[in-house]
N, CA, C and O atoms as a Maestro MAE file, in Angstrom:
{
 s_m_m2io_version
 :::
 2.0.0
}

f_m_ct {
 s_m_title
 :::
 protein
 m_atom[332] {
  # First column is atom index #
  i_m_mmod_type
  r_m_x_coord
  r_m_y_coord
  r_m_z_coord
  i_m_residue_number
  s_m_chain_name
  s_m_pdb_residue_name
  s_m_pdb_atom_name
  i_m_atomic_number
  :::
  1 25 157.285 85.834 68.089 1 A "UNK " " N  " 7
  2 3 156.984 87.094 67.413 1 A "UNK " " CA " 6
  3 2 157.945 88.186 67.851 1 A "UNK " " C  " 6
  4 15 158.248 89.191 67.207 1 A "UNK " " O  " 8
  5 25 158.417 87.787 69.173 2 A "UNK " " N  " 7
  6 3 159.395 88.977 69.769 2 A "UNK " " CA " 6
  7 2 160.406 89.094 69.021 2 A "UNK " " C  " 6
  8 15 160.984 90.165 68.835 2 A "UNK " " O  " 8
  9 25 160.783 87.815 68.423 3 A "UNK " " N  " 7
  10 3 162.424 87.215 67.847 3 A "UNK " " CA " 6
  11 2 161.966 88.121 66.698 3 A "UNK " " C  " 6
  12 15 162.809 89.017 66.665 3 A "UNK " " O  " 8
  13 25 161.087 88.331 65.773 4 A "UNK " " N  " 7
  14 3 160.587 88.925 64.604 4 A "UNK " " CA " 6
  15 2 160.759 90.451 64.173 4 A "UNK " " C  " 6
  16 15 161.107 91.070 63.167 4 A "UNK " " O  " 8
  17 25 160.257 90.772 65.685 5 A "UNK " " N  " 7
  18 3 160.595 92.224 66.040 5 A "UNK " " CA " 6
  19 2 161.602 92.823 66.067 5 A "UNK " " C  " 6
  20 15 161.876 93.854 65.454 5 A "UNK " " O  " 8
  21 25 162.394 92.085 66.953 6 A "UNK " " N  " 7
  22 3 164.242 92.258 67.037 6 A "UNK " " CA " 6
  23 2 164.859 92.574 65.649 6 A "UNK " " C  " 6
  24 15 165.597 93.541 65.457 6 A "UNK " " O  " 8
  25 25 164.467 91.606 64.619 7 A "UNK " " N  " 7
  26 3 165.460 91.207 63.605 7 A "UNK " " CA " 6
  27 2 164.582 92.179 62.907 7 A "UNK " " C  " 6
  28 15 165.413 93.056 62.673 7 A "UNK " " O  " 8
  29 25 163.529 92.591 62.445 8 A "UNK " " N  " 7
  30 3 162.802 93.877 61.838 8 A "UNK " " CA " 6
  31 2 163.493 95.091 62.117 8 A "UNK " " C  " 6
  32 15 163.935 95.768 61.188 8 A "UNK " " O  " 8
  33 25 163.619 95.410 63.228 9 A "UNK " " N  " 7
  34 3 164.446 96.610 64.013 9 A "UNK " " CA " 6
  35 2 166.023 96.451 63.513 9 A "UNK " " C  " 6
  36 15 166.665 97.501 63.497 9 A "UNK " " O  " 8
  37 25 166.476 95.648 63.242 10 A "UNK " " N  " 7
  38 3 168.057 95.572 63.012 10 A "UNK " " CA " 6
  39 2 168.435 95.219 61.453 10 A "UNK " " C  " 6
  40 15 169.509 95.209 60.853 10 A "UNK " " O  " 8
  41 25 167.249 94.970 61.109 11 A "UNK " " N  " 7
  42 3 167.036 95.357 59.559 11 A "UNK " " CA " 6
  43 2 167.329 97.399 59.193 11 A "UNK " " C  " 6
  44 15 168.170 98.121 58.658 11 A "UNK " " O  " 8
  45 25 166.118 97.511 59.849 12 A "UNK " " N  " 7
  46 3 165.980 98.743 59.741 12 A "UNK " " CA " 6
  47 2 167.265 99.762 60.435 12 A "UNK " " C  " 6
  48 15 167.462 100.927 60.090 12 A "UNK " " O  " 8
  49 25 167.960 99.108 61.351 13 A "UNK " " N  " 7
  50 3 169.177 99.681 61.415 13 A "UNK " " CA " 6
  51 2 170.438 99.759 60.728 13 A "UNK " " C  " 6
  52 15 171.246 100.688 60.707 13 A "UNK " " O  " 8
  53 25 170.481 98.465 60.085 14 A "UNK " " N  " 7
  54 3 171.299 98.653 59.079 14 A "UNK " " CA " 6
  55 2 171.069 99.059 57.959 14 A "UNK " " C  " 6
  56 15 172.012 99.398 57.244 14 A "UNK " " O  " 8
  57 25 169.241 99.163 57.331 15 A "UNK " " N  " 7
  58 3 169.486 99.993 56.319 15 A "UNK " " CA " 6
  59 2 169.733 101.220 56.193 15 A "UNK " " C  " 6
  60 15 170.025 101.885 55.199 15 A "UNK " " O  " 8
  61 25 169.535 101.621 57.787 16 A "UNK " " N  " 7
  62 3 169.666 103.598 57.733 16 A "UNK " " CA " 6
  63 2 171.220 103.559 57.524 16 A "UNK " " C  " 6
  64 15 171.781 104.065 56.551 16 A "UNK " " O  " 8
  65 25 171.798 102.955 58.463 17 A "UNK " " N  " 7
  66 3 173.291 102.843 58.384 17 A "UNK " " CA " 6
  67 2 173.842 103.015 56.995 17 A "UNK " " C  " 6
  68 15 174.532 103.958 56.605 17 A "UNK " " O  " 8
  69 25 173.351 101.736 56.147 18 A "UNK " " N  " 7
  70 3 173.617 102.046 54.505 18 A "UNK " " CA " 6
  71 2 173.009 102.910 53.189 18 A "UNK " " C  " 6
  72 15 173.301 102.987 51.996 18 A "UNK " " O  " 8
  73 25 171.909 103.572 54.159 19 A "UNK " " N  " 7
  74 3 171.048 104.433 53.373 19 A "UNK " " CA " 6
  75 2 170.625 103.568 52.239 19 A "UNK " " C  " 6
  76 15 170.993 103.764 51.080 19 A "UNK " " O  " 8
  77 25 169.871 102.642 52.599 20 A "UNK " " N  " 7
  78 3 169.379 101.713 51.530 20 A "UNK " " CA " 6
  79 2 168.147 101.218 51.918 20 A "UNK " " C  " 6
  80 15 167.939 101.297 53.129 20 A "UNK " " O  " 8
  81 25 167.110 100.641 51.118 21 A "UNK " " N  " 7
  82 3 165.993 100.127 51.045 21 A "UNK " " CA " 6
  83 2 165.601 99.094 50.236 21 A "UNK " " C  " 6
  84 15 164.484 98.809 49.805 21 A "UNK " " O  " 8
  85 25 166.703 98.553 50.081 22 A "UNK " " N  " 7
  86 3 166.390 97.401 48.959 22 A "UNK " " CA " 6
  87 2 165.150 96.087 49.595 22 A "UNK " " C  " 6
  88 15 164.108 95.886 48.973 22 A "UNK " " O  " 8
  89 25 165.490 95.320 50.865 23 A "UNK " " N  " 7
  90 3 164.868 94.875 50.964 23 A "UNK " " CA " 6
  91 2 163.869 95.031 52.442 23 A "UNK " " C  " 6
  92 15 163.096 94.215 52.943 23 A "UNK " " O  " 8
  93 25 164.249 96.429 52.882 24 A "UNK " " N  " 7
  94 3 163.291 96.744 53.858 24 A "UNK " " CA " 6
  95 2 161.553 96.677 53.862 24 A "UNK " " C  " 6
  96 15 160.721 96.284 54.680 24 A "UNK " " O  " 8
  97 25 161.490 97.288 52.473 25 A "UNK " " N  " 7
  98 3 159.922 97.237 52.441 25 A "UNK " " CA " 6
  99 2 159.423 96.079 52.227 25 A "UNK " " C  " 6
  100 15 158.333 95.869 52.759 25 A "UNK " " O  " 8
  101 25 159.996 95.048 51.453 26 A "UNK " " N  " 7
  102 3 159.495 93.753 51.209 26 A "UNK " " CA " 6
  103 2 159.195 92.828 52.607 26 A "UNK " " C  " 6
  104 15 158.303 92.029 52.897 26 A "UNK " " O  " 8
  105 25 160.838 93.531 53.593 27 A "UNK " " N  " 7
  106 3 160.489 92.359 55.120 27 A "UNK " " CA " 6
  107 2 159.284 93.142 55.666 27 A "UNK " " C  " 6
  108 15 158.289 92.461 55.915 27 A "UNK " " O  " 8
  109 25 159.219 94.369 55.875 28 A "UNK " " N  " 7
  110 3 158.325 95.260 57.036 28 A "UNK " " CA " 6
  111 2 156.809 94.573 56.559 28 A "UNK " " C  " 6
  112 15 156.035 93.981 57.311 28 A "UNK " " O  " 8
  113 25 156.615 94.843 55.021 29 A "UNK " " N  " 7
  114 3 155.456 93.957 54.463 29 A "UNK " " CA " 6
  115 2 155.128 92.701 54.861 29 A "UNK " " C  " 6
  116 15 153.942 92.384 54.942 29 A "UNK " " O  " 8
  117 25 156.024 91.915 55.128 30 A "UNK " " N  " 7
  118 3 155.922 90.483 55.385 30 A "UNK " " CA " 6
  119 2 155.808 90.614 57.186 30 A "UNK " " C  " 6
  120 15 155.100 89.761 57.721 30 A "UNK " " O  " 8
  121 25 156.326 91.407 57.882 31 A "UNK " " N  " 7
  122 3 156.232 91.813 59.788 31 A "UNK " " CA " 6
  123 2 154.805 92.003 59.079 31 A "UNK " " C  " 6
  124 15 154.069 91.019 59.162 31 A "UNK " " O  " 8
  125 25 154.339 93.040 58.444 32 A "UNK " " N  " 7
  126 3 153.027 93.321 58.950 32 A "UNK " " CA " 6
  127 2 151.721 92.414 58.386 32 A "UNK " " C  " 6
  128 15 150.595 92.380 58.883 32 A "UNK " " O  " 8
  129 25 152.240 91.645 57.125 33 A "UNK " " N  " 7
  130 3 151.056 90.361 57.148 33 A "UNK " " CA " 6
  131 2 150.915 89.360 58.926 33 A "UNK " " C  " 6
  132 15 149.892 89.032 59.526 33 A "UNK " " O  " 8
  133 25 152.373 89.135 59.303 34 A "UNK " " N  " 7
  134 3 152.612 88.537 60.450 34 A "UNK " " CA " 6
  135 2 151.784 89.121 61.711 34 A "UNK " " C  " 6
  136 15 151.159 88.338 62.427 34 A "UNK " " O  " 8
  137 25 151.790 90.321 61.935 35 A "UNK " " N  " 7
  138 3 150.942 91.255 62.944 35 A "UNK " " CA " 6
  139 2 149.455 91.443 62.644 35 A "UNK " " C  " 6
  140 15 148.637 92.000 63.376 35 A "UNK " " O  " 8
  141 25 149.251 90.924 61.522 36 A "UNK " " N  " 7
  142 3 148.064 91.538 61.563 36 A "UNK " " CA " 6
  143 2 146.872 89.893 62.273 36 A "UNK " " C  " 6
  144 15 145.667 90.029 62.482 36 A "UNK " " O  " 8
  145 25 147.513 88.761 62.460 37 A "UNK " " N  " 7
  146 3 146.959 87.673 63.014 37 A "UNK " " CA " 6
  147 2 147.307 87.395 64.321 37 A "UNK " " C  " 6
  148 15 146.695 86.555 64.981 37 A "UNK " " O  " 8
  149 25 148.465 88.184 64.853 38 A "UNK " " N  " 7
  150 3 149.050 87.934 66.045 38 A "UNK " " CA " 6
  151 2 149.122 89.385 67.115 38 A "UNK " " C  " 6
  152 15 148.602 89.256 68.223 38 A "UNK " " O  " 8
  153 25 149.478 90.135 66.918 39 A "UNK " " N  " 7
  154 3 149.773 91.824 67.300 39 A "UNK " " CA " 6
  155 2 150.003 92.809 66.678 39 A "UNK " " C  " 6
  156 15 151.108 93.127 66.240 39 A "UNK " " O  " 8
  157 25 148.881 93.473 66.551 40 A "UNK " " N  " 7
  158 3 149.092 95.122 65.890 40 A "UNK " " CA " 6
  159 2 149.830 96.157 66.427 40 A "UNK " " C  " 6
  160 15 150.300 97.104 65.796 40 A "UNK " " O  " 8
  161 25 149.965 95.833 68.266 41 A "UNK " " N  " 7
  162 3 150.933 97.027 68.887 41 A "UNK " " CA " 6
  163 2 152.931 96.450 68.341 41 A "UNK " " C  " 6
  164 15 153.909 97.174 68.151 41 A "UNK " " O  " 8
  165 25 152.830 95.249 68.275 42 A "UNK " " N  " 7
  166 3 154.253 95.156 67.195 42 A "UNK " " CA " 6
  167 2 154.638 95.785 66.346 42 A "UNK " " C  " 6
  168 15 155.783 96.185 66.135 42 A "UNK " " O  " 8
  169 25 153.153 96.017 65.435 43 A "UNK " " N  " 7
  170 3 153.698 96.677 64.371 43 A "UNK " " CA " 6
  171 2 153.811 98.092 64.479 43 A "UNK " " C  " 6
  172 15 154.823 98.712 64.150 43 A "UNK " " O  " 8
  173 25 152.605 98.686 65.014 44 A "UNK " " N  " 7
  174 3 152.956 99.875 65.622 44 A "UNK " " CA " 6
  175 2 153.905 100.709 66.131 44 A "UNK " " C  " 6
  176 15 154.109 101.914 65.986 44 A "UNK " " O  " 8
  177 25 154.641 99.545 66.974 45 A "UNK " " N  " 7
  178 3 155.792 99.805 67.834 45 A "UNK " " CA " 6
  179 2 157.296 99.837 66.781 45 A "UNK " " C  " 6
  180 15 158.297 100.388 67.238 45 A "UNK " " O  " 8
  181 25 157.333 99.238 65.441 46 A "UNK " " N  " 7
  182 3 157.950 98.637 65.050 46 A "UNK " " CA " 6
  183 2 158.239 99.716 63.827 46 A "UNK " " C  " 6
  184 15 159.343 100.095 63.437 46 A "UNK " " O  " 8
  185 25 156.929 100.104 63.330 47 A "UNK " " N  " 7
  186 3 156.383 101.780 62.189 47 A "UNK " " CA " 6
  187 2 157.024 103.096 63.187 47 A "UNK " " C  " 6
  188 15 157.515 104.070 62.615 47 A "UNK " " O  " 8
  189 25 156.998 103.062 64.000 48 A "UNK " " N  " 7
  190 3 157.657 104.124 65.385 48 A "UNK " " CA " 6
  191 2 158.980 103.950 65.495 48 A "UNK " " C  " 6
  192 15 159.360 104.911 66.165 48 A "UNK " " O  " 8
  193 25 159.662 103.456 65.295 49 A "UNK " " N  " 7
  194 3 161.041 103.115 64.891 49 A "UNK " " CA " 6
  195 2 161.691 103.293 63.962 49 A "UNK " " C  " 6
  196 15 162.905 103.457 63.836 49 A "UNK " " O  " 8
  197 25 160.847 103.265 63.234 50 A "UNK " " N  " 7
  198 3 161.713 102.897 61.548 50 A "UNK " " CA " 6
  199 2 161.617 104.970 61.009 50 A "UNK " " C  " 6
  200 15 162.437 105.726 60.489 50 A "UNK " " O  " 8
  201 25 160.143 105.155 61.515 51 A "UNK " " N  " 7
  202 3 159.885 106.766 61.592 51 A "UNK " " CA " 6
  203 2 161.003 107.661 62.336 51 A "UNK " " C  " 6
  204 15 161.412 108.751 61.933 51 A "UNK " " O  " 8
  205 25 161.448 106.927 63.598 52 A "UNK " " N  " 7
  206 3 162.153 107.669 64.500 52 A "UNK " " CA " 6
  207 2 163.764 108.025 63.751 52 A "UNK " " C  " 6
  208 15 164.479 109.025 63.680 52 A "UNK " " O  " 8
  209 25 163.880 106.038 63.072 53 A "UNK " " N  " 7
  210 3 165.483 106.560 62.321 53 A "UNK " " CA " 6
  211 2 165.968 107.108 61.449 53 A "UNK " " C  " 6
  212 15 167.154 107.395 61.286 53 A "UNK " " O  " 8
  213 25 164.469 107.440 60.352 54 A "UNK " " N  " 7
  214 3 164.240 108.229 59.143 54 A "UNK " " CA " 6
  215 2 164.200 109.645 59.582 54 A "UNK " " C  " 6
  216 15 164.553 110.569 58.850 54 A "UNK " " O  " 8
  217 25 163.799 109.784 60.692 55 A "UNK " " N  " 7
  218 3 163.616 111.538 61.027 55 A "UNK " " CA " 6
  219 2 165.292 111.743 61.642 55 A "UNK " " C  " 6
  220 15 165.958 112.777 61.574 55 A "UNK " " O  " 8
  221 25 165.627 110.674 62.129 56 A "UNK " " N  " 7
  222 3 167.000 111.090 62.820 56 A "UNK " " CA " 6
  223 2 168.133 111.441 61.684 56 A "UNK " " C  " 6
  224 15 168.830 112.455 61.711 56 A "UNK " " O  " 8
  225 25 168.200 110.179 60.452 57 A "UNK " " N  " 7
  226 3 168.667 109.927 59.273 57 A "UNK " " CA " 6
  227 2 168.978 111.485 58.316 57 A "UNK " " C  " 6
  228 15 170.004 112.094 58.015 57 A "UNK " " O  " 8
  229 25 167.586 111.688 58.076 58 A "UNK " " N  " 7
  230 3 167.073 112.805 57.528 58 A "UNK " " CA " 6
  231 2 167.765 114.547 58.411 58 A "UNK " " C  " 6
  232 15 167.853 115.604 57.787 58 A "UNK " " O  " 8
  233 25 168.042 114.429 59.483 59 A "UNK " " N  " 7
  234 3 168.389 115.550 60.324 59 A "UNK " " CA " 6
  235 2 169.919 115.458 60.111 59 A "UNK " " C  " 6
  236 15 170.519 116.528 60.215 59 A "UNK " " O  " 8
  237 25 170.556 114.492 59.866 60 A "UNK " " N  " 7
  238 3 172.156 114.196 59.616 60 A "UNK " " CA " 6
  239 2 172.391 114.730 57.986 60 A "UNK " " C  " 6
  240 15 173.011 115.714 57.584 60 A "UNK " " O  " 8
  241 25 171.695 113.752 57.277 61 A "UNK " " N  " 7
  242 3 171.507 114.379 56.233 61 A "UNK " " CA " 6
  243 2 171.659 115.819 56.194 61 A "UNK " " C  " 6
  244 15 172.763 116.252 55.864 61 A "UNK " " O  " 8
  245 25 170.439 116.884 56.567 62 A "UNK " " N  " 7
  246 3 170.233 117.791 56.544 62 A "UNK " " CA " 6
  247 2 171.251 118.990 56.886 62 A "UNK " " C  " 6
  248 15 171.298 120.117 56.392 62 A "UNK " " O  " 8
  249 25 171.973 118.460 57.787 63 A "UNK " " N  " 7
  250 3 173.212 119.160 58.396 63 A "UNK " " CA " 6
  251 2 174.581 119.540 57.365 63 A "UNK " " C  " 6
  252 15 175.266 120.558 57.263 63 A "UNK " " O  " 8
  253 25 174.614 118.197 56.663 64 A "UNK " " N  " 7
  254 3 175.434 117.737 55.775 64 A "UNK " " CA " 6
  255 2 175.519 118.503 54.593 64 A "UNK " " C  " 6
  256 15 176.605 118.964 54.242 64 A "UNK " " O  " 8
  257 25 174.458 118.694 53.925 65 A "UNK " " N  " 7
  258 3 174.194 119.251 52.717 65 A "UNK " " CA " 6
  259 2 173.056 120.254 52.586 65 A "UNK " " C  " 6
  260 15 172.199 120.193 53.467 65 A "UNK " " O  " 8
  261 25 172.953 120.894 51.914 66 A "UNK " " N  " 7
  262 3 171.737 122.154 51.687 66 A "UNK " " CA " 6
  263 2 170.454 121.265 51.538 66 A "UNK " " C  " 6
  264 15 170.410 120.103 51.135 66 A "UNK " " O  " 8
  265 25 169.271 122.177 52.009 67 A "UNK " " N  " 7
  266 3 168.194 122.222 51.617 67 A "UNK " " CA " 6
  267 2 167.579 121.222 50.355 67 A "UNK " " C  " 6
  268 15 166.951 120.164 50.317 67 A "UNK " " O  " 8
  269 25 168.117 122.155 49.382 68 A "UNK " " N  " 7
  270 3 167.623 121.990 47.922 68 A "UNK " " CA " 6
  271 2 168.344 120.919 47.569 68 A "UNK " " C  " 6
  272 15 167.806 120.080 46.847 68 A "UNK " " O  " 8
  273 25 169.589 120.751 47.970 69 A "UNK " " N  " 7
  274 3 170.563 118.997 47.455 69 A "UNK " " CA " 6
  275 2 169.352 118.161 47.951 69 A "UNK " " C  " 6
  276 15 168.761 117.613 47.021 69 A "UNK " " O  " 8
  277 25 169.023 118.012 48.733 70 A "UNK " " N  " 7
  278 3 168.510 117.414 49.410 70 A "UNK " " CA " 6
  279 2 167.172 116.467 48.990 70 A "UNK " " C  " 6
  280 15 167.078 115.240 48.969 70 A "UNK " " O  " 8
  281 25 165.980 117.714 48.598 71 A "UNK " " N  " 7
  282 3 164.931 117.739 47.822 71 A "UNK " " CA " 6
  283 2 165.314 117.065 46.379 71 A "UNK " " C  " 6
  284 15 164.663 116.138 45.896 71 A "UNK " " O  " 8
  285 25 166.458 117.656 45.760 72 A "UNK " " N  " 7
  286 3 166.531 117.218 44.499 72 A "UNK " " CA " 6
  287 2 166.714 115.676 44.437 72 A "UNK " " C  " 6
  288 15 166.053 114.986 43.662 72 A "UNK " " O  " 8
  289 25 167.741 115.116 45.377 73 A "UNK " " N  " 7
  290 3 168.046 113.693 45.285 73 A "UNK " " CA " 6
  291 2 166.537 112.919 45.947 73 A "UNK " " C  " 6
  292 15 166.501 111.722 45.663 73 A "UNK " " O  " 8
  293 25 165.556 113.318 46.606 74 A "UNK " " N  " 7
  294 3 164.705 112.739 47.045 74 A "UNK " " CA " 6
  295 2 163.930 112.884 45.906 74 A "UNK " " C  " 6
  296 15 163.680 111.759 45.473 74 A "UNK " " O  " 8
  297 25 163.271 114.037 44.995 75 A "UNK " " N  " 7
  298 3 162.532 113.976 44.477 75 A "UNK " " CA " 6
  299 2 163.178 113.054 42.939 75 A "UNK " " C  " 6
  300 15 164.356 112.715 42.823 75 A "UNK " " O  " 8
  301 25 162.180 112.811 41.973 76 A "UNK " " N  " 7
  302 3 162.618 111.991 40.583 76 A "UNK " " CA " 6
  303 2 163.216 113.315 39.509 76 A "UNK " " C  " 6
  304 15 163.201 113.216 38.282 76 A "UNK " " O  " 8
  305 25 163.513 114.024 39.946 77 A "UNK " " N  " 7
  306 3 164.450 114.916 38.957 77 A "UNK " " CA " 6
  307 2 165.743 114.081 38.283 77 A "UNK " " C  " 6
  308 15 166.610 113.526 38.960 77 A "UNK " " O  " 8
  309 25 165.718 114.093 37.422 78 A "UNK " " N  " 7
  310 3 167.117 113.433 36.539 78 A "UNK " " CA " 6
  311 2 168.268 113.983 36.371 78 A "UNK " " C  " 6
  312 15 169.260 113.638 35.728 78 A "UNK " " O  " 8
  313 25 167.858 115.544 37.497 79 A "UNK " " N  " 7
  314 3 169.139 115.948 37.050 79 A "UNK " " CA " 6
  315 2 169.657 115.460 38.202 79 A "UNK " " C  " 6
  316 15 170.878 115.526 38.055 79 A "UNK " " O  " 8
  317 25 169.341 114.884 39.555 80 A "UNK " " N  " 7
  318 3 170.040 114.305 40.546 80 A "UNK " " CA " 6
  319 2 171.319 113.898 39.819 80 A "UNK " " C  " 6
  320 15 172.311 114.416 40.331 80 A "UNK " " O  " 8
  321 25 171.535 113.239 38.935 81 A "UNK " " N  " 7
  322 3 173.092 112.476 38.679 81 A "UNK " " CA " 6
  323 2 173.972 113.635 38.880 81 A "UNK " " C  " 6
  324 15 175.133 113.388 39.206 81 A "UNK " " O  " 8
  325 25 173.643 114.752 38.752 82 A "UNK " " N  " 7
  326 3 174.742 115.548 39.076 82 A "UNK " " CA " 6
  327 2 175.378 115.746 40.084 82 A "UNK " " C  " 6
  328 15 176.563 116.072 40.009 82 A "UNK " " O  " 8
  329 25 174.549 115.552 41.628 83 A "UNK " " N  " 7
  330 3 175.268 115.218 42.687 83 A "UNK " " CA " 6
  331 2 176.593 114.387 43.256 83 A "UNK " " C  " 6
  332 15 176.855 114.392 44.458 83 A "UNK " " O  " 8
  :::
 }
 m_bond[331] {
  # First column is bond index #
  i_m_from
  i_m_to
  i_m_order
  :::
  1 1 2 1
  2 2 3 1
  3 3 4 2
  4 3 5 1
  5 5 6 1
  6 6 7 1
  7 7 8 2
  8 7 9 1
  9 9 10 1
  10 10 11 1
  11 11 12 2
  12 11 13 1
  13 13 14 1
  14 14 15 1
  15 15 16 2
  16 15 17 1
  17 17 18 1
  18 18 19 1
  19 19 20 2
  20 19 21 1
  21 21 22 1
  22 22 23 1
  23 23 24 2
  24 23 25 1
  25 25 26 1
  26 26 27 1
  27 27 28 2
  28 27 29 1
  29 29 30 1
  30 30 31 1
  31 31 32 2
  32 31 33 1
  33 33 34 1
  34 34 35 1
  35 35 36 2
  36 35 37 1
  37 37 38 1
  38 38 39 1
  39 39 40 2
  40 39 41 1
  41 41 42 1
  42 42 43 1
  43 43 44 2
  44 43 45 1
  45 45 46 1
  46 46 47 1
  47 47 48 2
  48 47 49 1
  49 49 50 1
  50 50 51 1
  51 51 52 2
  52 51 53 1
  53 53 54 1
  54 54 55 1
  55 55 56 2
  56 55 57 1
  57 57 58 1
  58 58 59 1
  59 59 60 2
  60 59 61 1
  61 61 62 1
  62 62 63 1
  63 63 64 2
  64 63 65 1
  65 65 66 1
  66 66 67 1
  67 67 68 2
  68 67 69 1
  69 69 70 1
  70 70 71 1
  71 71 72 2
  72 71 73 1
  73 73 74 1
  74 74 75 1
  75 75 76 2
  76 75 77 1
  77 77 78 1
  78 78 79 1
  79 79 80 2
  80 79 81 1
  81 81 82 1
  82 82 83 1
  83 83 84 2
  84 83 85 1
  85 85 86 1
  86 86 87 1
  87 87 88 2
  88 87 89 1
  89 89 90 1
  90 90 91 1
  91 91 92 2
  92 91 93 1
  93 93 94 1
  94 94 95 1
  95 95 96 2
  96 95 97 1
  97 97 98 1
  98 98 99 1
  99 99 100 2
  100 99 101 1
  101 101 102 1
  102 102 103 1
  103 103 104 2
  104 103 105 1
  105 105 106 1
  106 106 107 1
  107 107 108 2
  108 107 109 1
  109 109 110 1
  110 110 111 1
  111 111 112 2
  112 111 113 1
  113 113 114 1
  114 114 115 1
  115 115 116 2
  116 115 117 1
  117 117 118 1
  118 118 119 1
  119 119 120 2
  120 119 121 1
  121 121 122 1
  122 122 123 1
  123 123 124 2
  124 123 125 1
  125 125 126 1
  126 126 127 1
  127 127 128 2
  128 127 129 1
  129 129 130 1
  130 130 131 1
  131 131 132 2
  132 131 133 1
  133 133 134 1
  134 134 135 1
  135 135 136 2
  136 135 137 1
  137 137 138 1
  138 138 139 1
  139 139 140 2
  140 139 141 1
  141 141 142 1
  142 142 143 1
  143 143 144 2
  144 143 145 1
  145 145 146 1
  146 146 147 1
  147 147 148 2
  148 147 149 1
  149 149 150 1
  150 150 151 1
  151 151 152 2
  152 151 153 1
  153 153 154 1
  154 154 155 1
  155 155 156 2
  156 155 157 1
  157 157 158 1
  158 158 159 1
  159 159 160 2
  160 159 161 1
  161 161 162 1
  162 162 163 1
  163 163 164 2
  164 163 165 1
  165 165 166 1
  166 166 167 1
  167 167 168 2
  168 167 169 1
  169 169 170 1
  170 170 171 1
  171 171 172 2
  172 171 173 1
  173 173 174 1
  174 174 175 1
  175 175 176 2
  176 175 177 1
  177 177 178 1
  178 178 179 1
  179 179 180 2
  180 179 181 1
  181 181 182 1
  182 182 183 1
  183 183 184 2
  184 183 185 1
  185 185 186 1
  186 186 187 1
  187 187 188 2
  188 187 189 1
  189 189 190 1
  190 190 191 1
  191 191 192 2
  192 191 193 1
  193 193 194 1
  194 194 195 1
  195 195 196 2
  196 195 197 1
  197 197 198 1
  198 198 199 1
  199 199 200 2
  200 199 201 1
  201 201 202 1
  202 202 203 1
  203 203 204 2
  204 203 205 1
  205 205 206 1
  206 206 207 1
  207 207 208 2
  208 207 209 1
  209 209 210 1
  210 210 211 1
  211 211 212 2
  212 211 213 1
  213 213 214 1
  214 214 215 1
  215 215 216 2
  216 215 217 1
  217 217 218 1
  218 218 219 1
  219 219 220 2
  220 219 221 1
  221 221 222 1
  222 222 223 1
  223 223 224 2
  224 223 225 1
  225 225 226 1
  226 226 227 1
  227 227 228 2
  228 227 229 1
  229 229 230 1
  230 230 231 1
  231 231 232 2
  232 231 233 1
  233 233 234 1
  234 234 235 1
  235 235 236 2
  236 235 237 1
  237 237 238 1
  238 238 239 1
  239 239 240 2
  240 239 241 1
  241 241 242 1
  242 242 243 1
  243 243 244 2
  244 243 245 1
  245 245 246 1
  246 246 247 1
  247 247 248 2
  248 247 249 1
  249 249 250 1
  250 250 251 1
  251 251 252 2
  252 251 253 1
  253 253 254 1
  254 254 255 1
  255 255 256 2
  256 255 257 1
  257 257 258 1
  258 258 259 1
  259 259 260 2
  260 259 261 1
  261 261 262 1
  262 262 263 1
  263 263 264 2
  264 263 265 1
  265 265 266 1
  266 266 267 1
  267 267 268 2
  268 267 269 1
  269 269 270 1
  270 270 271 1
  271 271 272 2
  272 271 273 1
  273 273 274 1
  274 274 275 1
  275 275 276 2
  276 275 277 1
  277 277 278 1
  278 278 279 1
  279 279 280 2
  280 279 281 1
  281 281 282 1
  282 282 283 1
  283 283 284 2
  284 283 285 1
  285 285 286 1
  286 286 287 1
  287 287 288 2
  288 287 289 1
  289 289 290 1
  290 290 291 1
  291 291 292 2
  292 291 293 1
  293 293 294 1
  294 294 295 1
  295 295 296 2
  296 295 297 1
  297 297 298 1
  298 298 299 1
  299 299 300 2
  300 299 301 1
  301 301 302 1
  302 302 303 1
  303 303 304 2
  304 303 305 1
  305 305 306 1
  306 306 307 1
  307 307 308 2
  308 307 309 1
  309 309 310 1
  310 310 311 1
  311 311 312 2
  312 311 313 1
  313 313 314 1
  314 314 315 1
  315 315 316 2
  316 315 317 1
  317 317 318 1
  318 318 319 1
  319 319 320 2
  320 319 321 1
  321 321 322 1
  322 322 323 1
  323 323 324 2
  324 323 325 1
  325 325 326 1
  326 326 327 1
  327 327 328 2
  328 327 329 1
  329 329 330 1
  330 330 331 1
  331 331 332 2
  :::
 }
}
């Protein structure tokens, strides 16, 4: 389960790296069917991480570009393509 953890975490590092999510939520889903028969502080430990690189992610981001760029590309506005 440790080996599980590792490779969850280095998932999640390379998707911040690529600012992508394609198949993060599908593995973290599949860690947490896995935790929920074996260890819940895994997953815990594992949701605390992925939070930590999104807040870090998000603060780089933030530096980078305004406020409102920001909001707009997160939220479903269509006018995002203009970015």
């Amino acid at each position: 389960m440790i080996i599980l953890e590792k490779l969850i975490m280095l998932m999640i590092d390379i998707c911040t790296d690529k600012l992508t999510t394609l198949y993060l939520k599908e593995d973290i889903g599949y860690f947490r069917n896995q935790c929920q028969y074996q260890s819940m502080n895994l997953l815990e430990k594992v949701l605390t991480y992925l939070r930590k690189k999104c807040e870090s992610v998000f603060n780089e981001l933030e530096k980078e570009f305004p406020f409102d760029v920001l909001v707009k590309y997160i939220s479903d506005d269509p006018a995002k393509e203009n970015l």
